[in-house]
N, C-alpha and C positions, 0 to 999 in steps of 0.2 A: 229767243235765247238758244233755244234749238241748234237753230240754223245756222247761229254763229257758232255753235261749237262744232258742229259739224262742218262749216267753210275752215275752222282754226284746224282741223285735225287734218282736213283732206292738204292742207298749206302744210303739212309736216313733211318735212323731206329730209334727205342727207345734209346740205347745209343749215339746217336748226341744229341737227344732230351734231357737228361739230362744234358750233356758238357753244352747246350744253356740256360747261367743262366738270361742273360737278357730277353729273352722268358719268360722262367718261372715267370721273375719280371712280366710281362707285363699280363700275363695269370690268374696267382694270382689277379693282380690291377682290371682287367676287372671283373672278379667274386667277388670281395670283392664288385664293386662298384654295381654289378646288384645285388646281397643279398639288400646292403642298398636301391635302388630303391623298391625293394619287398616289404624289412620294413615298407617304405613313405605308401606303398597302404594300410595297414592297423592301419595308425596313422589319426579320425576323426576331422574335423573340430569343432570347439567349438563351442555350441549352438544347436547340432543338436541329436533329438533323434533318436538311432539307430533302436528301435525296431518299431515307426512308418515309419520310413524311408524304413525299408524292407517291412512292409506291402504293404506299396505305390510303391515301384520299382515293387513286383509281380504282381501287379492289372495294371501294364503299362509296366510291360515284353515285350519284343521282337521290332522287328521293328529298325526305326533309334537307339532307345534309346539303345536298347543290342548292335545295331554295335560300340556305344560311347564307351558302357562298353567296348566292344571288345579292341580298342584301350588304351584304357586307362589300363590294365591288371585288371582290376574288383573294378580298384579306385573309379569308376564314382557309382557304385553298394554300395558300403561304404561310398560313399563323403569324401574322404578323400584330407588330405592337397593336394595333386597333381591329384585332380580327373580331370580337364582338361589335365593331361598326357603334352606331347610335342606337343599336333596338334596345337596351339598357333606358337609356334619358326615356324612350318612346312609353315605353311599359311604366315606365315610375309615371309620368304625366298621366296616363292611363288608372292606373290605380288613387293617385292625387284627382284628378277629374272626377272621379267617380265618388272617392270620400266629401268632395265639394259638394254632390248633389245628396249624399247617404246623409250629411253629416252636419246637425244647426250650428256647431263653432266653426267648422269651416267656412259653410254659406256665409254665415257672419265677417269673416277673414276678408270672403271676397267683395263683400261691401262695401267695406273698408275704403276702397281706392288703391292707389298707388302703395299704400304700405304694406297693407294687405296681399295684394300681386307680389310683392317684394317676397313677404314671407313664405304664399305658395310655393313658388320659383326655389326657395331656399329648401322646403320640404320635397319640392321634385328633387333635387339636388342631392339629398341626404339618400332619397330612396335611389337614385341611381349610383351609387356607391354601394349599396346594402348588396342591390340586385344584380351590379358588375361583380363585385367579392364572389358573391354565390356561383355564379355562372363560369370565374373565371378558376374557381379552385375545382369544381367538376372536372372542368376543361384539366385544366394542371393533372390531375389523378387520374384520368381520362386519357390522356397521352399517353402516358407512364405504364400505363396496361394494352394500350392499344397495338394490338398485331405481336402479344404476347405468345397467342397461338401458333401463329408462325415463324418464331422466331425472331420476330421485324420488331424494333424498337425505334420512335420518332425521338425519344428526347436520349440525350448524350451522357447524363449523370444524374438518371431519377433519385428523388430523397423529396426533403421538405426544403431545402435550400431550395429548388430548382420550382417547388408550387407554392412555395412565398414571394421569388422573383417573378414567375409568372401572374402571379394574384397583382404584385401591385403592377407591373407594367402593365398589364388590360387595364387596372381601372383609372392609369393614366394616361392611356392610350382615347377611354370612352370620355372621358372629363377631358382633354382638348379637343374631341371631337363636337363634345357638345359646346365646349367655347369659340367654337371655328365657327359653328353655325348661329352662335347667336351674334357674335362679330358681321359675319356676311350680312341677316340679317339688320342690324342697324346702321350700319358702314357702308355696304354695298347694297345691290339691287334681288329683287326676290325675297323667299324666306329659305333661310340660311340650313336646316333639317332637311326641308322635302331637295333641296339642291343639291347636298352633299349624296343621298340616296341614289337621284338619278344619275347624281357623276357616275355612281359605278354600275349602273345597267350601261349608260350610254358608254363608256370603255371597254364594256364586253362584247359589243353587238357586234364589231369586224371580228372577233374570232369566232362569235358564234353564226355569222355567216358561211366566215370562210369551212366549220366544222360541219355546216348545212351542205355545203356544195363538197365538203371532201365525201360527205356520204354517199350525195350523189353518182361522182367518180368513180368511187369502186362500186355502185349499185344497191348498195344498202337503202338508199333512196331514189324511187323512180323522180322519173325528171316531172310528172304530172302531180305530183305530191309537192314537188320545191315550188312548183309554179302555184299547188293550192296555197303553199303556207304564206308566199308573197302577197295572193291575192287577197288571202282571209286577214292578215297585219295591216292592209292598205285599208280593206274595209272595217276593219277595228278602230282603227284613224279617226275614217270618216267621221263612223258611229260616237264616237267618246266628241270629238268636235262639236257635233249637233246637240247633243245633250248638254253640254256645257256651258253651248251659247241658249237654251230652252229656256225659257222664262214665263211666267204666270204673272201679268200684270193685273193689278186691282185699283180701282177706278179710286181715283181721294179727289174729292173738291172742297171748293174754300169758299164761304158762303161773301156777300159782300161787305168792305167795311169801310168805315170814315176815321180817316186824322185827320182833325181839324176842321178846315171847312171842304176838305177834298171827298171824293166818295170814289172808291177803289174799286172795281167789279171783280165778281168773284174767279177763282182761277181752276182749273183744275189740271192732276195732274196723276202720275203711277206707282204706284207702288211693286217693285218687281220682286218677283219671290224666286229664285232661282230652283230650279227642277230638283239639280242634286246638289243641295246648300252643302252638306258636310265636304265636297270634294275630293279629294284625295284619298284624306284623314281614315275611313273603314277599312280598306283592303290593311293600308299599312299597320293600323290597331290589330285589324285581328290577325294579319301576319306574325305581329310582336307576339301579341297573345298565345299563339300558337308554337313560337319560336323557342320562350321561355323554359318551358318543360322538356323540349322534346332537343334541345340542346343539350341537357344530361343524359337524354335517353342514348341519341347518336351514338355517344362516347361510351356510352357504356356498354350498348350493343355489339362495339369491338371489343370489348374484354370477351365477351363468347357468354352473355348473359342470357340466358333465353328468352326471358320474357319481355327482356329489350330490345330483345331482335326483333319478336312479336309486335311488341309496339312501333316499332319503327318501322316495320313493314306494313303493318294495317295502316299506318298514318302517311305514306309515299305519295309521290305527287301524285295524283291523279287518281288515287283512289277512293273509295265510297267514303269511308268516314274520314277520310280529310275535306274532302269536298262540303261532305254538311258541316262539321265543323268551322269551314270555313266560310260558307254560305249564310251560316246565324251567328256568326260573326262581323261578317259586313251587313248584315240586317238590323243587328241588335246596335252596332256603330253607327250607321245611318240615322236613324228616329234619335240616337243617345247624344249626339254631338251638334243635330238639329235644335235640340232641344237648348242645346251648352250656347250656340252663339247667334237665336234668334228667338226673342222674347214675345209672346204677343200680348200680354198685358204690359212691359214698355213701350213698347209700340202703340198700343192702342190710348196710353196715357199722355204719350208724344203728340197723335194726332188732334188729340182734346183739348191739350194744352195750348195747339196753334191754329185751332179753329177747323181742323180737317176733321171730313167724316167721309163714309165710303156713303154712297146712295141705296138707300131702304135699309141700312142697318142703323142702331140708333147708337150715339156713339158709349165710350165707357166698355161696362162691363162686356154687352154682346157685341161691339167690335173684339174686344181681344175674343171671344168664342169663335166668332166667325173666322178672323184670321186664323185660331188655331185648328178649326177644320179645314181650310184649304192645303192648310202649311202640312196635315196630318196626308192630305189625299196625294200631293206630289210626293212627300216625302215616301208616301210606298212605290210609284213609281219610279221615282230615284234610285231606291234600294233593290228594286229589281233591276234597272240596269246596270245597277254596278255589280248585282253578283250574278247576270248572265255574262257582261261583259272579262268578268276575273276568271270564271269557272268554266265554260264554253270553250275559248279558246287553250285554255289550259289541260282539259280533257283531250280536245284530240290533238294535241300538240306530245300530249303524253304517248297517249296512243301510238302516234311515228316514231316515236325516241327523238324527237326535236330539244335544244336547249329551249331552257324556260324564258328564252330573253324574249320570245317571241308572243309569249301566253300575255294574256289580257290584262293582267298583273301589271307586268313592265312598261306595255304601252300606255297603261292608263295614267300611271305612276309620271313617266318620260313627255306625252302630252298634255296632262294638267299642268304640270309645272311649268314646263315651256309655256302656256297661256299663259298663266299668271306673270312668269315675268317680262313676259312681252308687253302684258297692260302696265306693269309697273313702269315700262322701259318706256312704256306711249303717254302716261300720267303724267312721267318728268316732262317729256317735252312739252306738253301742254302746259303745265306751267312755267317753265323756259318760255315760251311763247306768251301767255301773260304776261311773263313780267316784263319781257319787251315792248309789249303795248304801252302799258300802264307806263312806263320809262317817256316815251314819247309819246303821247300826252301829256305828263309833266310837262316836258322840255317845251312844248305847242305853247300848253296855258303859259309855262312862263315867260314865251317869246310876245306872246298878245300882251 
């Protein structure tokens, strides 16, 4: 069976790819829907002047505030209708996730099935309205004082008119965003969040190039420095590739059995445990995590607050306590999310239930034991390379005054996804490619 699936996949080529019209539906819907998200980042909030506004974003450049931008795809830089981006939905999922494991009527919810999901989904939903409102009236009163000191005012008619208009256009800006990607999502190919995110690293990378070599040109950066940071993003690549594809298989065999008067010989086969199961999911958790708070700080830091200046300077990219902050963040995400979408007492009740057991362990209760200590020993692995790989590059990237498009963050971010929906993108053809078999076959048997 192997061997056939691997003759079917190497037989994949550009004319499959064509035959596969529903693909192309899907492929098409995904890019029509990330064009329109692009659009959103350049359509501003009402009330706001642009060209103060950019004065003030440069005089408060870099630091938490560019990693916002970061996320946001340069919304947060224009203020536009969706300048809080998706980290809203991300943080309510976050906080909802974690009441699922805190909480016996949640767990209960999620047993449920499909109704249950239903209602999650509906209380993620409620919390990212709670936690947009929050964030986006900061922001509104946060404007309004912003560059007070110097006389520089971003919005054109401060009052409560102008941070009620503002409140609700963010958190209708974050609710189509989060619709857009649940749309992509079921309509189109990939998952429709981690997609929308990388849209807007991957839009920024030609000017953060071109910003890499203008420094160059006037000297600000030697030419031995543009050449390290080429070399250290290429082997960042590598690195996150190999890890991705790392796998821990565990031996399951199938002991022998009879239907009927046939006698079946036993089969065995793997069990793969991926190195870093959670994926993506920790940098950008504790990204959120960290976003949340310190999105009021930013703002408020430009009113000339001291102790938000304070914090917002301690917490700057690259510095010591953002780093550990953000390092026991994708740690504590890691083990927490491993935990969220791989079971090893399901699992171990799956393998019992179809006759599978691993060899020397007896099955039941000390398979799921055993699983959960393999699953415990990658998963620290795991979590060490994703917060050498986040943090590493990010420090000394800090260090040159380089943009953050380059830090371990963004690529991790930019090549997870692209995996994933490259397999999504090889899935379909594979079954396009079945069901063309199975087609002709039919048509055989029913010519005999």
């Amino acid at each position: 069976m192997a061997s056939a699936a691997e003759q079917l996949a190497a037989n994949i080529n550009f004319g499959a790819f064509s035959k596969a019209t529903e693909l192309k539906q899907r492929i098409w819907f995904t890019l029509g829907a990330l064009i329109i998200y692009r659009l959103c980042t350049f359509v501003p909030l009402p009330g706001i002047d642009p060209v103060a506004l950019s004065r003030l974003y440069q005089q408060h450049a870099g630091g938490m505030l560019g990693m916002l931008n970061l996320f946001s795809g340069g919304a947060l830089q224009r203020m536009s209708i969706i300048a809080l981006n998706i980290m809203p939905y991300i943080t309510a999922s976050i906080i909802v996730q974690l009441l699922t494991s805190l909480s016996p009527s949640m767990a209960a919810l999620k047993k449920e099935g499909e109704s249950g999901r239903k209602k999650i989904n509906q209380y993620t939903r409620l919390g990212t309205v709670v936690l947009t409102a929050i964030q986006a009236y900061s922001i509104a009163v946060g404007l309004e004082s912003w560059g007070a000191t110097q006389g520089v005012s971003a919005v054109i008619d401060p009052g409560w008119f102008f941070r009620i208009t503002t409140v609700i256009t963010l958190i209708g800006g974050t609710l189509f965003l989060m619709w857009l990607g649940e749309q992509i999502t079921s309509r189109g190919i990939g998952n429709g969040i981690s997609l929308i995110i990388m849209a807007g690293i991957v839009a920024a990378l030609p000017g953060a190039f071109a910003q890499m070599f203008e420094l160059g040109r006037t000297g600000a950066l030697s030419a031995f420095a543009i050449i390290f940071i080429c070399v250290m993003a290429v082997a960042v690549v590598f690195g996150i590739v190999f890890m991705e594809r790392a796998q821990r298989r565990i031996l399951i065999q199938y002991p022998k059995r009879q239907v009927g008067n046939k006698m079946f010989q036993g089969d065995t086969s793997h069990l793969p445990l991926k190195l870093n199961t959670s994926g993506v999911i920790p940098p950008i958790f504790a990204s959120s995590l960290l976003m949340l708070p310190l999105t009021l700080a930013q703002f408020g830091a430009g009113q000339g607050n001291g102790w938000l200046q304070t914090v917002t300077t301690l917490l700057g990219h690259g510095q010591p306590l953002y780093m550990a902050l953000y390092a026991a963040g994708i740690i504590f995400f890691s083990f927490f999310y491993t935990a969220v979408v791989f079971n090893p007492e399901e699992t171990a009740d799956n393998l019992k239930r179809y006759g599978g057991f691993i060899p020397g362990i007896r099955p039941g209760q000390r398979t799921a034991e055993y699983l959960d200590y393999v699953l415990t020993r990658i998963t620290v692995v795991g979590a060490a390379y994703l917060t050498i790989i986040c943090l590493l590059p990010e420090w000394l990237i800090a260090e040159m005054g380089v943009g953050f498009y380059f830090g371990g963050t963004s690529l991790l971010i930019v090549v997870n996804v692209t995996m994933d929906t490259v397999a999504q993108i090889h899935g379909h053809l594979m079954a396009h490619q079945y069901e063309g078999l199975i087609k002709k076959a039919k048509l055989r048997g029913g010519r005999r």
